[in-house]
C-alpha positions as CSV (number, residue, x, y, z in Angstrom):
1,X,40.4,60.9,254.4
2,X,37.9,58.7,256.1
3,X,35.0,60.7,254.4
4,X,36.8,60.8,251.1
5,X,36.5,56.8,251.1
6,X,33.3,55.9,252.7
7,X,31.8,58.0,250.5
8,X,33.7,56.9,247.2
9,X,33.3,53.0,248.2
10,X,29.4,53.7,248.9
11,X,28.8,55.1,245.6
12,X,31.5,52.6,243.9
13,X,29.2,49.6,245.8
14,X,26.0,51.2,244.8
15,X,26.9,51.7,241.4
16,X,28.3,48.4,241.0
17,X,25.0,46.7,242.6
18,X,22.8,48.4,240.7
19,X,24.3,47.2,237.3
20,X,24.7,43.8,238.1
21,X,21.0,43.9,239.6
22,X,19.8,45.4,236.0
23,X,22.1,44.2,233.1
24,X,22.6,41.4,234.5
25,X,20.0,39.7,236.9
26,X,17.1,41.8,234.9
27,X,18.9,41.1,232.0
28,X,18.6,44.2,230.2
29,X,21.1,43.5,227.9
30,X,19.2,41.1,226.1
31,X,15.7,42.8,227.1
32,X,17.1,46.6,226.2
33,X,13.8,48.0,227.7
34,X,12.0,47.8,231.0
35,X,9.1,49.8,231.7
36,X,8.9,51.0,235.8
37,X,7.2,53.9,236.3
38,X,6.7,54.7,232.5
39,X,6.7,57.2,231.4
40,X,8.7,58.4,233.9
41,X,11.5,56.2,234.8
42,X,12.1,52.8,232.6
43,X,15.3,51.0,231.8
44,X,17.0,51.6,228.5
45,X,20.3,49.7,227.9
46,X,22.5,51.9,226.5
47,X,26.1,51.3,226.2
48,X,28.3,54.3,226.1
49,X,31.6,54.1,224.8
50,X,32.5,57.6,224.8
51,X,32.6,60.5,227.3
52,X,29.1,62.3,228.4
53,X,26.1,62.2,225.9
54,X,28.7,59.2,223.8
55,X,30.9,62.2,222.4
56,X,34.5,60.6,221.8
57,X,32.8,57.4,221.0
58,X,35.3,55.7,218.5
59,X,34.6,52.4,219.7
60,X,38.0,51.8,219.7
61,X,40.3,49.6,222.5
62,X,42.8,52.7,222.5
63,X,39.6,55.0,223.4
64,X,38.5,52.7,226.0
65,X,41.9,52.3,228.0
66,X,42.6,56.0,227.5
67,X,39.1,56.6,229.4
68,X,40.0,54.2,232.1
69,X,43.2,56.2,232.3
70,X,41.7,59.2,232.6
71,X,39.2,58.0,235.1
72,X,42.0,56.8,237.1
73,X,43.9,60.2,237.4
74,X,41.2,62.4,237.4
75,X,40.4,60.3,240.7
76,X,43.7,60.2,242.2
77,X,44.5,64.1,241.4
78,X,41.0,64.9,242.9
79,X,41.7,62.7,245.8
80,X,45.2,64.4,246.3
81,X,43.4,68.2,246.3
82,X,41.0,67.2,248.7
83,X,43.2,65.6,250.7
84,X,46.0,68.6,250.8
85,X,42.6,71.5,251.6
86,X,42.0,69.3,254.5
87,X,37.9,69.8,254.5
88,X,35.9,66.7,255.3
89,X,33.2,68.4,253.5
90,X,34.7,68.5,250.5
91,X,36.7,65.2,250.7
92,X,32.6,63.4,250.9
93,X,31.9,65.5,247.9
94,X,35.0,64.5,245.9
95,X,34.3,60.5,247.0
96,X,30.9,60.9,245.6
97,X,33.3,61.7,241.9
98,X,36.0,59.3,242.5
99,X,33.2,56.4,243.6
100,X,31.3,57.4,240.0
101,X,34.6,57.5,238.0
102,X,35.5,54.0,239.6
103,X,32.3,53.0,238.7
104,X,32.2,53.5,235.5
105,X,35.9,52.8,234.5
106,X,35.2,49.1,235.8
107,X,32.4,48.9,233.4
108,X,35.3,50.2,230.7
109,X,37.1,47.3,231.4
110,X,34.2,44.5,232.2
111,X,31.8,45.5,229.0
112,X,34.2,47.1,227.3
113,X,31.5,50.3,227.5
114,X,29.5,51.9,230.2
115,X,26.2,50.5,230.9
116,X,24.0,53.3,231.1
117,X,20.1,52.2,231.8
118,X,18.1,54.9,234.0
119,X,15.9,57.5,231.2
120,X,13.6,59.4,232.5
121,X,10.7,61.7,231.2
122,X,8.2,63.5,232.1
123,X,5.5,66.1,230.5
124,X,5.4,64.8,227.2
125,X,9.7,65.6,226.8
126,X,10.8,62.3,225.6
127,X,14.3,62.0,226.8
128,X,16.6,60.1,224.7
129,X,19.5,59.8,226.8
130,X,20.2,56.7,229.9
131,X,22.6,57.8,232.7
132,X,23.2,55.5,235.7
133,X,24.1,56.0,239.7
134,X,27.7,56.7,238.6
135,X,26.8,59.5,236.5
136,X,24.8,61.0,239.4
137,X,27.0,60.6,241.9
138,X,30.0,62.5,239.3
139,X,27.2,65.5,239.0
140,X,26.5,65.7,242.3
141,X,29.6,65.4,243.4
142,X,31.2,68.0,240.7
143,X,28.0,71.0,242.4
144,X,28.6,70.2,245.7
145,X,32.6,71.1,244.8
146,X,32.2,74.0,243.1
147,X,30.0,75.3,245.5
148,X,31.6,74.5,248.8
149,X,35.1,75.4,247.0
């Protein structure tokens, strides 16, 4: 349980950081680009208001809280799996999902979207997509479960 948490509120406090630090402080709303390393890694605001990629974006309020729904079981089932298997292995890897899913349904409810601003590229691939920590903790997370599973 211990691992399960620590590594859910790490991700949920990094996540949560790094948004405030770049919408916000940087404001990146406003700015929507931010060259760092270009061209591989600048800040792109991109809101998403649907699953991965924006697929199921509707824009609408009934989308929005039925993502945050979702979010919120997918944690608490994932949580209970872990928890029942007993493996403090897998318990970190499914708090590295639950801290992403948390992460990003609070941006659901604060922006009404998720705030998505990390896009990289590299070798002339110009990659139109944004992701942020969230969505690499959720990835992560997911490969480390199916393979220690």
């Amino acid at each position: 349980m211990r691992a399960l948490a620590l590594a859910a509120a790490s991700v949920f406090v990094v996540d949560r950081l790094t948004k405030w630090l770049v919408v916000e402080v940087m404001d990146l709303a406003n700015r929507l680009h931010i060259e760092v390393v270009s061209p591989f890694l600048n800040f792109v605001m991109a809101w998403n208001r649907g699953i991965n990629f924006g697929l199921g974006a509707s824009g609408s309020d009934a989308m929005r809280w039925a993502l945050v729904a979702l979010a919120l079981a997918v944690s608490a089932g994932l949580a209970v799996w872990v928890l029942r298997r007993g493996r403090a292995g897998l318990a970190a890897f499914a708090g590295l999902v639950i801290g992403g899913a948390l992460g990003n349904a609070w941006d659901r409810v604060q922006y009404g979207a998720v705030a998505d601003f990390l896009n990289m590229s590299c070798c002339g691939i110009v990659n139109p997509f944004a992701f942020n920590v969230a969505d690499i903790a959720i990835f992560a997370g997911a490969v480390l479960i199916a393979w220690r599973a």
